[in-house]
LOMIGU-311007 format. One record per residue (C-alpha): residue number from 1; residue in one letter; x, y, z. Coordinates in pm, whole numbers, padded with zeros to 5 digits, always signed. Each point is the difference from the previous one (the first is absolute). Layout:
<atoms>
(atom NUM,'a',(X,Y,Z))
...
</atoms>
This chain:
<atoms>
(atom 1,'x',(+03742,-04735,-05923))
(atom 2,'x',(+00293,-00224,-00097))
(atom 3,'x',(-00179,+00002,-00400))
(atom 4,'x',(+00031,+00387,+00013))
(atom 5,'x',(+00358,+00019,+00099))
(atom 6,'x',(+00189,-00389,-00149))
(atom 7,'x',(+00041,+00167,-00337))
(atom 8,'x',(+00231,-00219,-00275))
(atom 9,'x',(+00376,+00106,+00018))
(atom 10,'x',(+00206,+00060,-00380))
(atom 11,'x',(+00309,-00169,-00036))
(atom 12,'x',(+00286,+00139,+00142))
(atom 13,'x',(-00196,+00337,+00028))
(atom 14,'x',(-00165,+00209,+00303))
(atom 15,'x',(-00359,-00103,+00158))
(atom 16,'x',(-00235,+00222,-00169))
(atom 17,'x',(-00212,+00163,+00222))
(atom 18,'x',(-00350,-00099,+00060))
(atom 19,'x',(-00277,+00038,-00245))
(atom 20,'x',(+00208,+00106,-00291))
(atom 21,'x',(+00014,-00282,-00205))
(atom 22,'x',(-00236,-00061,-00304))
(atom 23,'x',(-00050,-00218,-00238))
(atom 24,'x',(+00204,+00159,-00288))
(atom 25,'x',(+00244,+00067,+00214))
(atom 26,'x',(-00026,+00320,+00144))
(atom 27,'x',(-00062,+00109,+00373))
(atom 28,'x',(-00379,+00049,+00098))
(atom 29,'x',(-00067,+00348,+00138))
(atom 30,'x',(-00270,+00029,+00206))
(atom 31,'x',(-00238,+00286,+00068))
(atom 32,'x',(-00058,+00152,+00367))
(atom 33,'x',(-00360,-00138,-00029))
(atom 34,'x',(+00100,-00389,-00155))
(atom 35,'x',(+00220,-00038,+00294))
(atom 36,'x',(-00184,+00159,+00309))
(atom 37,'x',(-00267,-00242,-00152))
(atom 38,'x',(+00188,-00331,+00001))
(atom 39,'x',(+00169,+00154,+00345))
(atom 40,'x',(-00384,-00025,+00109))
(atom 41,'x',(-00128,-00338,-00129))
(atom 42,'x',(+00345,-00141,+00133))
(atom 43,'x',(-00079,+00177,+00373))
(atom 44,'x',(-00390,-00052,-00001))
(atom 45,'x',(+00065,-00372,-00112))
(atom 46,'x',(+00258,-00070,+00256))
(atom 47,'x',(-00130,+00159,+00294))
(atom 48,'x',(-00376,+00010,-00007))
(atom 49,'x',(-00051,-00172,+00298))
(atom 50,'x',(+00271,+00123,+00275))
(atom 51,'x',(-00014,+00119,+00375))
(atom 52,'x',(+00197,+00332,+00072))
(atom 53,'x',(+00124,+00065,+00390))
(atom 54,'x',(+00105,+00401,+00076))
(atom 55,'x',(-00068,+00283,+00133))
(atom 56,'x',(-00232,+00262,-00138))
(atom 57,'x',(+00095,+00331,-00070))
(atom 58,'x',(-00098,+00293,-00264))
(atom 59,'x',(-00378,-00074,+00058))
(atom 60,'x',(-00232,+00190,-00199))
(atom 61,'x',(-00396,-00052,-00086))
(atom 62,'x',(-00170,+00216,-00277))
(atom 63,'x',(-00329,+00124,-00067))
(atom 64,'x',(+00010,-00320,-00240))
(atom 65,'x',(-00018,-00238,+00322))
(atom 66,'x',(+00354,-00157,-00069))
(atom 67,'x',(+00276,-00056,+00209))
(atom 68,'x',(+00382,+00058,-00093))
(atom 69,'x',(+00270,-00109,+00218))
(atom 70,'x',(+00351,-00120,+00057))
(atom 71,'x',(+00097,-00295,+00140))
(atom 72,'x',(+00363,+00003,+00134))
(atom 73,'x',(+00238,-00192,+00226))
(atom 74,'x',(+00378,+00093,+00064))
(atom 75,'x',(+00141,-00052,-00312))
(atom 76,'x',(-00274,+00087,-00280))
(atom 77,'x',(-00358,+00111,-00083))
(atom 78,'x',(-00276,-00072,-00212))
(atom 79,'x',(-00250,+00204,-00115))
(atom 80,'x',(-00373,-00123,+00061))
(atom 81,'x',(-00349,+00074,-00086))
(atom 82,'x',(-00333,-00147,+00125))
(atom 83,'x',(-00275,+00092,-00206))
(atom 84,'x',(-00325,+00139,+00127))
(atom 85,'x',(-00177,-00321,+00021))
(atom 86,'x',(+00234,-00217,+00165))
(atom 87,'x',(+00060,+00324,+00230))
(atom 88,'x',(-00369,-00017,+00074))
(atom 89,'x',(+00083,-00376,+00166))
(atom 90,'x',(+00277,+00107,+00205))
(atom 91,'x',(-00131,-00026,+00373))
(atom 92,'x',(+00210,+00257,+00117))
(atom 93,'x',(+00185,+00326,-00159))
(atom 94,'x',(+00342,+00014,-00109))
(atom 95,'x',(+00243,+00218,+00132))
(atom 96,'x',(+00337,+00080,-00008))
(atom 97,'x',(+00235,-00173,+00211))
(atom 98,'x',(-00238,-00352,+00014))
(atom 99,'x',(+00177,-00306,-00042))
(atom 100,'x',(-00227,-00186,-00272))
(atom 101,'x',(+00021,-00299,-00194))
(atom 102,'x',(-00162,+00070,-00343))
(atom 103,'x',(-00130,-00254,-00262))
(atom 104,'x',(-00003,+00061,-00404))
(atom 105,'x',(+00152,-00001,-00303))
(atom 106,'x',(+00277,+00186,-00151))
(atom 107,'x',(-00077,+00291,-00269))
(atom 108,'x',(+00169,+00202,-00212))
(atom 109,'x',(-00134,+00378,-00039))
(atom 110,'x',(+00108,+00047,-00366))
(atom 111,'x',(-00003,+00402,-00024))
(atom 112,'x',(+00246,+00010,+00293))
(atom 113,'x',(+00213,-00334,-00097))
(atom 114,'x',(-00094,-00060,+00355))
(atom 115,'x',(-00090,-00342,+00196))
(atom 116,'x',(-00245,-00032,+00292))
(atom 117,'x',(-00139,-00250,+00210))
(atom 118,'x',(-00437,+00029,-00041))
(atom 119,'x',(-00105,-00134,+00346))
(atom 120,'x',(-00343,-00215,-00010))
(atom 121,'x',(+00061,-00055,+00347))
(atom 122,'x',(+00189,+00127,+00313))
(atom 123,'x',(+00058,-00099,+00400))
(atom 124,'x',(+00154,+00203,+00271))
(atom 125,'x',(+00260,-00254,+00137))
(atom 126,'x',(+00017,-00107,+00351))
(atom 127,'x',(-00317,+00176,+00102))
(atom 128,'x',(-00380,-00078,-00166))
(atom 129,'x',(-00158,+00211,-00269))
(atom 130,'x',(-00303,-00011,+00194))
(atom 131,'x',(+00208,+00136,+00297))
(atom 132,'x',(+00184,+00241,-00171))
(atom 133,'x',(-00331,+00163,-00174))
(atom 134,'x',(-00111,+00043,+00350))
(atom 135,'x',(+00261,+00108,+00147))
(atom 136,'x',(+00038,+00277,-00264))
(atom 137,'x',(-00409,+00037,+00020))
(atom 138,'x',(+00031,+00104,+00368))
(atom 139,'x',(+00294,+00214,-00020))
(atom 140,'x',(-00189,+00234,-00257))
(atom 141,'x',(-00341,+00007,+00247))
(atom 142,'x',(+00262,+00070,+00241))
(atom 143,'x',(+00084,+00282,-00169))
(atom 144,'x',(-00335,+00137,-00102))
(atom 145,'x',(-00109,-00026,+00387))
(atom 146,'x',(-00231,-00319,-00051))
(atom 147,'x',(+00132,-00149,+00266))
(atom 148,'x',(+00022,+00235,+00250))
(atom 149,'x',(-00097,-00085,+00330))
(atom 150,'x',(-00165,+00370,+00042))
(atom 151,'x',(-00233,-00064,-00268))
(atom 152,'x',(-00215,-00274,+00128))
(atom 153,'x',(-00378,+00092,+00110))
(atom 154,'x',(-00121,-00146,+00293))
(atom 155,'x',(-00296,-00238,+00022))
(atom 156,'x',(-00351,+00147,+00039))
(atom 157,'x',(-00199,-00090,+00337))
(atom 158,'x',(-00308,-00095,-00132))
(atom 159,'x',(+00071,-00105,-00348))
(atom 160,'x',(-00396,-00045,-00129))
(atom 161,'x',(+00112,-00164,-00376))
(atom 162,'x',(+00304,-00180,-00038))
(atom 163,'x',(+00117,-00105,-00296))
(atom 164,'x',(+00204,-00319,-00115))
(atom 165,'x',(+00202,-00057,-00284))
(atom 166,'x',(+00110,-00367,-00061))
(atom 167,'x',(-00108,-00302,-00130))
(atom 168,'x',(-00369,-00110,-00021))
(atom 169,'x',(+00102,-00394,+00059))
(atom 170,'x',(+00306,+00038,+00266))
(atom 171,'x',(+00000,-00077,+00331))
(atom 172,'x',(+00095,+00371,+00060))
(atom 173,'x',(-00405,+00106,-00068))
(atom 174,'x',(-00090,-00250,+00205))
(atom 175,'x',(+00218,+00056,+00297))
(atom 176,'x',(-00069,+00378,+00045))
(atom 177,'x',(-00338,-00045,-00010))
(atom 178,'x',(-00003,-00217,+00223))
(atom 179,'x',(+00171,+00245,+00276))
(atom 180,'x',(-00234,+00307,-00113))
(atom 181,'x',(-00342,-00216,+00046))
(atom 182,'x',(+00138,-00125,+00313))
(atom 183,'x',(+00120,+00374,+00152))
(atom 184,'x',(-00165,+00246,-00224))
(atom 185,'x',(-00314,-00174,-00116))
(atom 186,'x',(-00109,+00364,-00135))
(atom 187,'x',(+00242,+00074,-00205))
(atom 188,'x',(-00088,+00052,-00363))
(atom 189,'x',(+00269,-00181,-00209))
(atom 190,'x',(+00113,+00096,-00386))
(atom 191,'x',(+00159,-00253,-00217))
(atom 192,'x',(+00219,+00043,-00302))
(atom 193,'x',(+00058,-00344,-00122))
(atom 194,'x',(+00346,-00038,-00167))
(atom 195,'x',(+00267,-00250,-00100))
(atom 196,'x',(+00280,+00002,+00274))
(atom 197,'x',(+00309,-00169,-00215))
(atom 198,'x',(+00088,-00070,-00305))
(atom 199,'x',(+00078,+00233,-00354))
(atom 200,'x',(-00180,+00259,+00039))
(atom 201,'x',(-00129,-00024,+00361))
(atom 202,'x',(+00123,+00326,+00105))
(atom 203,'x',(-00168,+00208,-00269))
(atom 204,'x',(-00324,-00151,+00150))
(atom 205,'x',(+00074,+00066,+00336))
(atom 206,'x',(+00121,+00347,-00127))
(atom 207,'x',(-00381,+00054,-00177))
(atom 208,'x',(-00163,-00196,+00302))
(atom 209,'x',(+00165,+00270,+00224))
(atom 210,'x',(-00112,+00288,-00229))
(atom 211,'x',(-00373,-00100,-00026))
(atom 212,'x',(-00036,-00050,+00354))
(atom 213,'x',(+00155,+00355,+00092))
(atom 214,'x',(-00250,+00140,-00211))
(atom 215,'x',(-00305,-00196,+00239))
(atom 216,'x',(-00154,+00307,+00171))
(atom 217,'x',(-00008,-00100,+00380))
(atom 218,'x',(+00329,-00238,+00012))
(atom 219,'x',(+00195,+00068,+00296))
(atom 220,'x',(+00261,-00231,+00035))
(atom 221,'x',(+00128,-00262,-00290))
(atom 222,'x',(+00121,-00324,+00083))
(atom 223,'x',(+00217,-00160,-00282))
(atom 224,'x',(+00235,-00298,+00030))
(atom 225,'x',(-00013,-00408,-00068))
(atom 226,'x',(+00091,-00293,+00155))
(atom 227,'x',(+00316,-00129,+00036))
(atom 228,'x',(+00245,-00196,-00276))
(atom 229,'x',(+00306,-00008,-00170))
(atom 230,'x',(+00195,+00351,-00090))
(atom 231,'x',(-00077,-00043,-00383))
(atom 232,'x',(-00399,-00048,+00146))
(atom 233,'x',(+00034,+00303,+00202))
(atom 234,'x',(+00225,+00211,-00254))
(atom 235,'x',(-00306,+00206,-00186))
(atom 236,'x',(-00039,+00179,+00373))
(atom 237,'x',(+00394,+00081,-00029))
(atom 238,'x',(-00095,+00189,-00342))
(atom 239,'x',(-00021,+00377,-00103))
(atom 240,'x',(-00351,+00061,-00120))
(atom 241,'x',(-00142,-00181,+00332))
(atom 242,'x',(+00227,+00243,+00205))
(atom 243,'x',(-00114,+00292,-00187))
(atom 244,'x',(-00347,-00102,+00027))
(atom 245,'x',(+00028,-00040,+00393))
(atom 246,'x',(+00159,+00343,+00056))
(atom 247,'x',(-00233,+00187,-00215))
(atom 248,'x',(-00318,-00156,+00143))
(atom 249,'x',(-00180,+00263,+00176))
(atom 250,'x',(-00051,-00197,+00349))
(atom 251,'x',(+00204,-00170,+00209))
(atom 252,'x',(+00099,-00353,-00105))
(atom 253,'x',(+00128,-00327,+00139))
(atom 254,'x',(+00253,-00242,-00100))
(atom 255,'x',(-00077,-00359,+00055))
(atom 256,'x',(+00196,-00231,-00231))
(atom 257,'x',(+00133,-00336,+00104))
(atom 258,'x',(+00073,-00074,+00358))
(atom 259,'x',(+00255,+00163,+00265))
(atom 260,'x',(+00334,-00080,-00189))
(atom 261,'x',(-00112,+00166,-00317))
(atom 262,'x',(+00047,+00350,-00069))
(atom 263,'x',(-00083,+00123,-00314))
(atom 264,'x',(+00045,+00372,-00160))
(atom 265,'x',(-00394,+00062,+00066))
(atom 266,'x',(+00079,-00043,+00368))
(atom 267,'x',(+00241,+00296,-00036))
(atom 268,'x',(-00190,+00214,-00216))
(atom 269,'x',(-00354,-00107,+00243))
(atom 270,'x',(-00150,+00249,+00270))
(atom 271,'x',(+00059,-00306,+00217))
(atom 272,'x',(+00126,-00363,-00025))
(atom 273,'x',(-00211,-00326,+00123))
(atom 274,'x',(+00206,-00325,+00010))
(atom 275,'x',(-00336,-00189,-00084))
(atom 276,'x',(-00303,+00081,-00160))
(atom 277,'x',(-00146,-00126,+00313))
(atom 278,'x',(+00208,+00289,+00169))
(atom 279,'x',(-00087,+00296,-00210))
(atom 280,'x',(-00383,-00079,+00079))
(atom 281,'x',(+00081,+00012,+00318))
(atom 282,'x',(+00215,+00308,-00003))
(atom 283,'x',(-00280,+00133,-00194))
(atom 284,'x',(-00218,-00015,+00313))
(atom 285,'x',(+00238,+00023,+00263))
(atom 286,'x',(-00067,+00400,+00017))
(atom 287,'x',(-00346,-00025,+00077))
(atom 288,'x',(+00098,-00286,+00244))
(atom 289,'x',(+00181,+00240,+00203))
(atom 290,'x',(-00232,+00264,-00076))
(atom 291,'x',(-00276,-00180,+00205))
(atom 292,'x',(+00263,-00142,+00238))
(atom 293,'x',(+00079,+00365,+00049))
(atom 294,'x',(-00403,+00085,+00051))
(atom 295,'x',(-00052,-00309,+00225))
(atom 296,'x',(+00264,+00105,+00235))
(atom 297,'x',(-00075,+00404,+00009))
(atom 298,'x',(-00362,-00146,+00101))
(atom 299,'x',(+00085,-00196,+00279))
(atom 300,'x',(+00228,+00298,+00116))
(atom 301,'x',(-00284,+00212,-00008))
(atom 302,'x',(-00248,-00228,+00155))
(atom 303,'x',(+00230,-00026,+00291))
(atom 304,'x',(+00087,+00378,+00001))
(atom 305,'x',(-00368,+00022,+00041))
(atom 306,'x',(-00065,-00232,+00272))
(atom 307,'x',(+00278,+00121,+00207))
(atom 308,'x',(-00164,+00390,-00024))
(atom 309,'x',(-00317,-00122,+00061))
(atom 310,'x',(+00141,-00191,+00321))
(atom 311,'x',(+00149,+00328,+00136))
(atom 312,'x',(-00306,+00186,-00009))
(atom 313,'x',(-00173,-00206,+00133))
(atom 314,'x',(+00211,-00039,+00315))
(atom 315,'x',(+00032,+00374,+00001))
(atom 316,'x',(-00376,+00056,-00046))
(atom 317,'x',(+00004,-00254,+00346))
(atom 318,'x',(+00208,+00224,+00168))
(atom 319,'x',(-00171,+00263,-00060))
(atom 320,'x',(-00314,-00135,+00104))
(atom 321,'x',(+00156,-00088,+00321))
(atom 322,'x',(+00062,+00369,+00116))
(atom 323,'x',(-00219,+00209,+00216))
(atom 324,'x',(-00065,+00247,-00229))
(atom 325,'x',(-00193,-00219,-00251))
(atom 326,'x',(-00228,-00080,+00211))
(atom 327,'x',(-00249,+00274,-00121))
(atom 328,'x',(+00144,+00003,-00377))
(atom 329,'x',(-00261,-00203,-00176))
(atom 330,'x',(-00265,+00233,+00148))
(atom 331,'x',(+00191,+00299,-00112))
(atom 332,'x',(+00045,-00136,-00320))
(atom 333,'x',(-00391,-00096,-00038))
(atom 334,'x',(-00092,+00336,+00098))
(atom 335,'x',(+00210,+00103,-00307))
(atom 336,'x',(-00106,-00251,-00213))
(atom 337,'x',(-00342,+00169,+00031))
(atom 338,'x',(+00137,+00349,-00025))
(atom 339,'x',(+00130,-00084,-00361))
(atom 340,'x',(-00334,-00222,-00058))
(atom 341,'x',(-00182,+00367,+00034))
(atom 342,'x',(+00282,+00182,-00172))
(atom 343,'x',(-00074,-00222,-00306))
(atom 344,'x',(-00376,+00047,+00052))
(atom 345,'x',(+00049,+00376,-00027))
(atom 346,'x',(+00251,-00001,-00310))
(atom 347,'x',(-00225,-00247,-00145))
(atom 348,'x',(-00291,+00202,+00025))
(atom 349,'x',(+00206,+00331,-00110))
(atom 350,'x',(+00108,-00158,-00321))
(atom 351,'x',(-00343,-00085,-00062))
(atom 352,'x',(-00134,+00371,+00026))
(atom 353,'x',(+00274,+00139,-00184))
(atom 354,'x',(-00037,-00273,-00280))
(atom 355,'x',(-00381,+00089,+00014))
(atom 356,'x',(+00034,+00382,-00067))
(atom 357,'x',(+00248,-00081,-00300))
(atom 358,'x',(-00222,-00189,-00117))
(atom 359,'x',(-00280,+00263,+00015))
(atom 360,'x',(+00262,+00294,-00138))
(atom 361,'x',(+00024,-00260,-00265))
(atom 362,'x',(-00316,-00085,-00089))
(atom 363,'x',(-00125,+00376,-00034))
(atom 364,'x',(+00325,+00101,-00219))
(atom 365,'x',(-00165,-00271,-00215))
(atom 366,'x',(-00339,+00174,+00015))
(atom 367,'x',(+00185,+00294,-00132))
(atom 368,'x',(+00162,-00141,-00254))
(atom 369,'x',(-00273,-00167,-00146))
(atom 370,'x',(-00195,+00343,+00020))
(atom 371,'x',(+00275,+00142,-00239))
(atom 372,'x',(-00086,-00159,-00319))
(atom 373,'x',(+00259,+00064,-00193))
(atom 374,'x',(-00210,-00124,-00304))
(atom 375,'x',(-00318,+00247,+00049))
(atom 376,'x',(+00282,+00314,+00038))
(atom 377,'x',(+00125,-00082,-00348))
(atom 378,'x',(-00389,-00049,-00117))
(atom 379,'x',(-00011,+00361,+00137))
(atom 380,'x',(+00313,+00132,-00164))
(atom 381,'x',(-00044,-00118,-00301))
(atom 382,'x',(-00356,+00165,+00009))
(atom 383,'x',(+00135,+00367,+00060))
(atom 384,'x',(+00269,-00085,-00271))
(atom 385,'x',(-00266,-00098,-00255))
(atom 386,'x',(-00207,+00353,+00095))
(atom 387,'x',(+00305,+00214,-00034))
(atom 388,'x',(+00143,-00168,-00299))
(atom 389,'x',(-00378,+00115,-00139))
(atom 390,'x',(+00049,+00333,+00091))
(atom 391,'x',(+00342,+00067,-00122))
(atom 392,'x',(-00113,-00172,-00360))
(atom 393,'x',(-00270,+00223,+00043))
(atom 394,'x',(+00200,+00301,+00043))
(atom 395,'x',(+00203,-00117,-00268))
(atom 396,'x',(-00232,+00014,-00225))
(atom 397,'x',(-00084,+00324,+00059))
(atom 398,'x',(+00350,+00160,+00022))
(atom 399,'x',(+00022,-00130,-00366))
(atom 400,'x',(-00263,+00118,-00127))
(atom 401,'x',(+00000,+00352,+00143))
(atom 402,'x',(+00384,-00015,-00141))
(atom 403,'x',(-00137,-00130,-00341))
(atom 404,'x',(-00232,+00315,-00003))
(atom 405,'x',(+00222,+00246,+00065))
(atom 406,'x',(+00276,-00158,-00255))
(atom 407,'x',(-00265,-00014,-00320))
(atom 408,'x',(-00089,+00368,+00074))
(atom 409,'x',(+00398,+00105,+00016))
(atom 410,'x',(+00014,-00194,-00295))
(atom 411,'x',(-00264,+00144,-00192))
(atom 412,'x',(+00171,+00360,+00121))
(atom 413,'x',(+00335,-00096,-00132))
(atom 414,'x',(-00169,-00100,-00314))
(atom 415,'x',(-00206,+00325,-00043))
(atom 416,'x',(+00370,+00137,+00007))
(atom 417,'x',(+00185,-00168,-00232))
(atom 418,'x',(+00173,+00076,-00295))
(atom 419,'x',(-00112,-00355,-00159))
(atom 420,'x',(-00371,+00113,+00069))
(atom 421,'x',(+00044,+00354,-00174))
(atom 422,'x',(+00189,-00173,-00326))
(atom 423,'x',(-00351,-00245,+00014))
(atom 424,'x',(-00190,+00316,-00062))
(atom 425,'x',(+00186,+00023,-00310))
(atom 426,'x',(+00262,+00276,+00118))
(atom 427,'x',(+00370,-00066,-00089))
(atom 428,'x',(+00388,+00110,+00146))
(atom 429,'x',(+00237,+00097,-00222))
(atom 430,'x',(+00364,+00000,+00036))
(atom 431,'x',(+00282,+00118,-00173))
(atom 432,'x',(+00195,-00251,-00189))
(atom 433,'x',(+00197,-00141,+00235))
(atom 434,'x',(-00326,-00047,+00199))
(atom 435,'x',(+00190,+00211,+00269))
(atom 436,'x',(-00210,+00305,+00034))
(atom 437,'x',(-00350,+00040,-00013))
(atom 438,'x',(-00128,+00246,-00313))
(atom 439,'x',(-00212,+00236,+00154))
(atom 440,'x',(+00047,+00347,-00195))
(atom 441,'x',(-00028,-00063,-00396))
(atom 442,'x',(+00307,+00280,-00046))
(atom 443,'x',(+00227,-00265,+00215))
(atom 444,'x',(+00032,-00184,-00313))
(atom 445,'x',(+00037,+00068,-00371))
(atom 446,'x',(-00075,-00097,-00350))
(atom 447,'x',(+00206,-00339,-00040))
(atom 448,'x',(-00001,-00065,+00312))
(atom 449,'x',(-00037,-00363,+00123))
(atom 450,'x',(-00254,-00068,+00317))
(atom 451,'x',(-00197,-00268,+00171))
(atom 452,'x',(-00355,-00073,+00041))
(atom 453,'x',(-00123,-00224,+00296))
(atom 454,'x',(-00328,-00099,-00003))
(atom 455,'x',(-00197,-00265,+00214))
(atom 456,'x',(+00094,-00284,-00254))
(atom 457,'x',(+00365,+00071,-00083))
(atom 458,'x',(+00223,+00311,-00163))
(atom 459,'x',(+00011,+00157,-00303))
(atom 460,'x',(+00312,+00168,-00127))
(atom 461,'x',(-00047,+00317,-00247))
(atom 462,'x',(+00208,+00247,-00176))
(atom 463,'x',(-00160,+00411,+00064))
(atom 464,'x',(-00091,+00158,-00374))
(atom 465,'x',(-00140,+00290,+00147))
(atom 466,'x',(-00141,+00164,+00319))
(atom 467,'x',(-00262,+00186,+00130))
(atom 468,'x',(-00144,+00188,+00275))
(atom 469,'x',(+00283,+00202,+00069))
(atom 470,'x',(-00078,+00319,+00177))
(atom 471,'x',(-00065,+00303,-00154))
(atom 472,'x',(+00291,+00216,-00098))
(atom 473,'x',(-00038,+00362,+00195))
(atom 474,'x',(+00024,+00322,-00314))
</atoms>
């Protein structure tokens, strides 16, 4: 900075001000753009390495995935921006009102004439990043209900397939099936082999959790690991994995690490096991009351039993012992016989009535088979056949009878008309407008038209002279 600003000095004149003086003398003038730039490769140069402590405020994400910010203290801010794929590192969200310390470099956004710090990296100070993500993590299940206590499903009795999701090679495997085969030897067990820490662990838990939901028959899922450290237990204190347990579609236990360990799929779990050796037994412990239950309800009733049986049979003795049954069992013989005969006789009733039904039966068969219901149609469609005969038959005659009698009316119509008489060569004649037939030769006179119809078309003529006129009285 001290080469931008320790500018030569004329004699016994002012200090010219910075960036004015040229080679020929005159003062340089710079351009918005030539000095935000220089501003720029002076601040990127000089600070692209720094660490920034403040508090956050003004924090926005876009659509775009980055992250703008302020980071103040008591006497100034900074403006701040962490682009979307050092955001994507961040363990934890930012907020206002965190207390942060922020590494990057200094930039200058030349449209604006504005500088910003570009964070590559940033820390919550005083508490973890990894405890701050989960601390934020559980207060937004909190607020969608994923951890509420009325939620959880309790344990089948008799779960018959029980899945596990963990790791093929850990100790946890090994150790809950252990437990079932030595207190539920006929269980059917489901395993959906996953990795249990690391990058990316909790996606495959997540996936692990899916597929097994989706086993038709699981009742119960166990999921969980052994213990470790709380970066080797962290992908059970991640979102997808505690998404994944509260959408799965039967209950599910939480066994991860051992009794001081409490992760965020403990909270989110149907129930919690501190072992993996626990949860198998939890798994079972249902149907270890369940026959507890049975074993004691049976010895209650086998008692129960005894003890009635024991009171009738001292009351039967007392009985015995009076007077008056002294001459019971030959009372009761006599009506043991009585409803020996009884049965004889209802016995033998049955047997006649079932008898005549049977008969009654058998000759409505007789009867039925008598009614051939193929030989009536035979029959009926014999009298059709003769009487469709006969009314062809009468047909026939009708028509020609009616043919007869329609030639001779025709032949009597034809004797009469007109047409036939014009055949025999006579002809009609009309007056010219073919209105009025010409039947006196003085209706018409000399120059008169008139029309001649003949059997084969009309012939029109014109009257020269006429004849046959009466004869004039002297």
């Amino acid at each position: 900075m001290n080469d931008l600003f320790d500018l030569p000095f004329d004699d016994g004149g002012e200090p010219e001000p910075p960036g004015t003086a040229e080679s020929g003398g005159g003062p340089r003038v710079f351009t918005v753009t030539d000095l935000t730039s220089e501003i720029r490769l002076l601040l990127e140069s000089s600070y692209a390495d720094i660490w920034v402590e403040g508090e956050i405020s003004n924090c926005r994400q876009w659509n775009s995935g980055h992250v703008y910010f302020t980071l103040k203290d008591a006497n100034a801010q900074l403006k701040a921006v962490m682009f979307r794929g050092a955001a994507r590192q961040a363990k934890f969200k930012l907020e206002d009102g965190l207390q942060v310390i922020a590494r990057g470099r200094l930039g200058v956004y030349e449209p604006k004439g504005e500088y910003q710090l570009v964070c590559e990296a940033i820390e919550p100070k005083g508490l973890g990043a990894l405890q701050l993500a989960l601390e934020q993590l559980k207060k937004r299940l909190q607020a969608e209900g994923l951890l509420d206590p009325s939620r959880k499903r309790p344990l089948p009795t008799f779960p018959r397939k029980i899945g596990i999701v963990t790791s093929i090679d850990g100790a946890a495997l090994r150790d809950i099936i252990k437990v079932l085969r030595r207190r539920y030897p006929n269980a059917h067990l489901v395993v959906a082999p996953t990795r249990v820490q690391g990058d990316g662990a909790a996606n495959d838990i997540a996936r692990a959790l899916a597929s097994i939901g989706r086993v038709e028959g699981v009742d119960v899922v166990i999921v969980g690991r052994g213990g470790g450290s709380i970066e080797d237990l962290w992908a059970f204190n991640e979102e997808p994995v505690a998404r994944a347990i509260a959408r799965c579609p039967v209950p599910v236990i939480s066994a991860v690490g051992h009794e001081v360990d409490v992760t965020l799929s403990d909270l989110v779990a149907d129930l919690r096991a501190p072992t993996p050796s626990a949860a198998a037994e939890l798994v079972v412990a249902a149907k270890n009351d369940f026959v507890g239950r049975i074993e004691y309800l049976a010895q209650r009733l086998a008692s129960a039993v005894r003890d009635r049986l024991l009171g009738g049979r001292h009351r039967l003795q007392r009985v015995e012992a009076r007077p008056a049954y002294a001459g019971f069992p030959g009372r009761l013989a006599l009506r043991g016989r009585h409803v020996a005969e009884l049965r004889s006789a209802l016995d033998r009733a049955e047997r006649e009535r079932s008898s005549r039904r049977s008969r009654y039966i058998q000759a409505l068969r007789l009867r039925l088979e008598a009614f051939d219901l193929r030989r009536s149609i035979g029959r009926f469609q014999v009298r059709l056949s003769q009487a469709d005969g006969r009314l062809r038959a009468e047909v026939i005659d009708r028509y020609h009878v009616a043919g007869g009698r329609l030639g001779a009316a025709a032949a009597r119509l034809e004797a009469m008309s007109p047409l036939a008489v014009l055949g025999r060569g006579y002809a009609v004649c009309w007056d010219g407008a073919r209105q009025v037939i010409i039947r006196d030769a003085a209706a018409v006179s000399p120059g008169d038209g008139v029309r001649v119809t003949l059997q084969k078309g009309e012939i029109r003529c014109v009257v020269a002279g006429r004849t046959g006129q009466a004869p004039q009285e002297s």
